[in-house]
C-alpha positions, 0 to 999 in steps of 0.5 A: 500500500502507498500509504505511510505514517511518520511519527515525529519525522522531525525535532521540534527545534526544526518545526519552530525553524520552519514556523518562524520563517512561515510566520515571517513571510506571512507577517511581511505578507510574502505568501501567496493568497490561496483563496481562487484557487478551486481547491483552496480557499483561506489559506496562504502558501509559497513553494521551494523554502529552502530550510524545508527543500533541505529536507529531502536529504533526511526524508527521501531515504525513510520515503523509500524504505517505508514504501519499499521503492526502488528510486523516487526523484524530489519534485518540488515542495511547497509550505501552507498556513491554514487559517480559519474557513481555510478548505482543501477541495477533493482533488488528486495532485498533478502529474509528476507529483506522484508521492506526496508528504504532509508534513504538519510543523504547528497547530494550535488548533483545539480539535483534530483537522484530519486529511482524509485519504482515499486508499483505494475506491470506498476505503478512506483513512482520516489522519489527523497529523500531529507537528513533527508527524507526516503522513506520505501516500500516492498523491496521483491516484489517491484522492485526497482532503479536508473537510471546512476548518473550523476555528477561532481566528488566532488559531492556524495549522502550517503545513509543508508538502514535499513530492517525489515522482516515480519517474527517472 
């Protein structure tokens, strides 16, 4: 099955790290809006940081084993603060993103936000993904999402997403 979770993947001291600069870009207003897109709305993004682009040095190996992969090729990784009302549209990821992790760095959120994950046709996983926790599975195929977050304005999940393609 592609489907894996990692259990603190990260220390804390590296999720404040990526906390700090999402927290920063968001303040200096240097994230992407995401509220056209017709998958997101609420919620606020930007790809290829570089202190979670270094990331895959660490995960692609733990990628590759739990799944037990012959060769996985980074794609591209991009960083999201959620907000309240923020949803993520049932969708499958784009071609060339066949792997995907999210990897949950904060939540002050009081109830579980879980990612529902289509396993296979009829079988869906909710994951609630706790900070330093990610879940990996096949983006491409497994359709995944969040149902509407529904908190109270100064509470916020970040998240980062990196993806790996299956192809050489």
């Amino acid at each position: 099955m592609f489907f894996h979770y990692f259990k603190q993947i990260i220390t804390p001291e590296k999720c404040d790290e990526i906390n700090q600069i999402m927290v920063n870009m968001y303040n200096q207003k240097r994230l992407n809006y995401e509220g056209n897109d017709p998958h997101y709305k609420n919620s606020f993004g930007a790809s290829s940081i570089p202190e979670v682009d270094a990331l895959y040095t660490e995960f692609t190996p733990q990628v590759i084993k739990a799944l037990k992969m012959r060769f996985i090729k980074e794609a591209n990784t991009y960083s999201r603060v959620y907000l309240n009302g923020a949803e993520l549209n049932p969708h499958v990821d784009r071609p060339g993103l066949d792997l995907t992790m999210s990897l949950c760095t904060f939540s002050n959120l009081d109830n579980p936000w879980p990612i529902y994950v289509e396993l296979e046709p009829g079988k869906v996983k909710a994951v609630d993904i706790k900070p330093g926790d990610a879940a990996v599975f096949l983006g491409t195929r497994m359709k995944h999402w969040r149902d509407p977050l529904q908190c109270s304005p100064n509470q916020i999940m970040i998240q980062s997403f990196l993806h790996w393609s299956l192809g050489r």
